[in-house]
N, C-alpha and C positions, 0 to 999 in steps of 0.2 A: 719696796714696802708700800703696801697699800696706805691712805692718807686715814690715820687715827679719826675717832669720835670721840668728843669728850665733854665737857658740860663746866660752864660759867660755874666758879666758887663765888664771886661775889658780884652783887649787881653793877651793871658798864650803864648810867644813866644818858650819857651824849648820845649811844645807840640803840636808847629802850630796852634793850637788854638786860631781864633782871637774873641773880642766880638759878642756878639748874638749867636755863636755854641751852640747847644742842649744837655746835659745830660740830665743821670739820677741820682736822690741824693739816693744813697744806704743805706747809713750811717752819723747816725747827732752823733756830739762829743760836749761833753761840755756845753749842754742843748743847743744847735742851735749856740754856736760857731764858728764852723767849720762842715765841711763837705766832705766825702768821693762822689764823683763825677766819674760815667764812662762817658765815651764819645765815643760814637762806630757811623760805619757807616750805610746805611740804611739800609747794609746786614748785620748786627746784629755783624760785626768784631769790637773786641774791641779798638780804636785809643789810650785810655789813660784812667786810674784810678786815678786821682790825688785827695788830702786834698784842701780844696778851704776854706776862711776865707766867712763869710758872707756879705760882702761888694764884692763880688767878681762875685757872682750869687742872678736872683732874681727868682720867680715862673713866670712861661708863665701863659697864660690866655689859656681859650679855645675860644679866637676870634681872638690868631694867626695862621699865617701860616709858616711853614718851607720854607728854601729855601733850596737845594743844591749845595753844590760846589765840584769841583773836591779837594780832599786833595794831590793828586800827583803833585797841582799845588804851594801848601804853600809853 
């Protein structure tokens, strides 16, 4: 199985991260528990790896669109 995209529900402040930012879920724990989550920018640099609870992220769809922001500006 290819590694899911799914998007912050609520804003992670220790890693700038506010809701709607984009992972990828690499790792599911706990039969869908929780979740190991990178968050990189759109040159592929990694911003953060964090454990995210399931209430935390949901799956994108393929009818959204990304936005970007500057992160030197968090």
């Amino acid at each position: 199985k290819d590694p899911d995209h799914v998007a912050l529900t609520t804003d992670l402040p220790s890693e700038k991260l506010p809701a709607g930012d984009l992972g990828t879920d690499v790792h599911v724990h706990k039969g869908g528990s929780a979740f190991i989550v990178e968050f990189l920018t759109l040159r592929g640099n990694t911003i953060a790896v964090t454990t995210l609870k399931k209430n935390q992220i949901r799956a994108v769809s393929g009818r959204e669109v990304a936005h970007a922001r500057d992160l030197s500006k968090a």
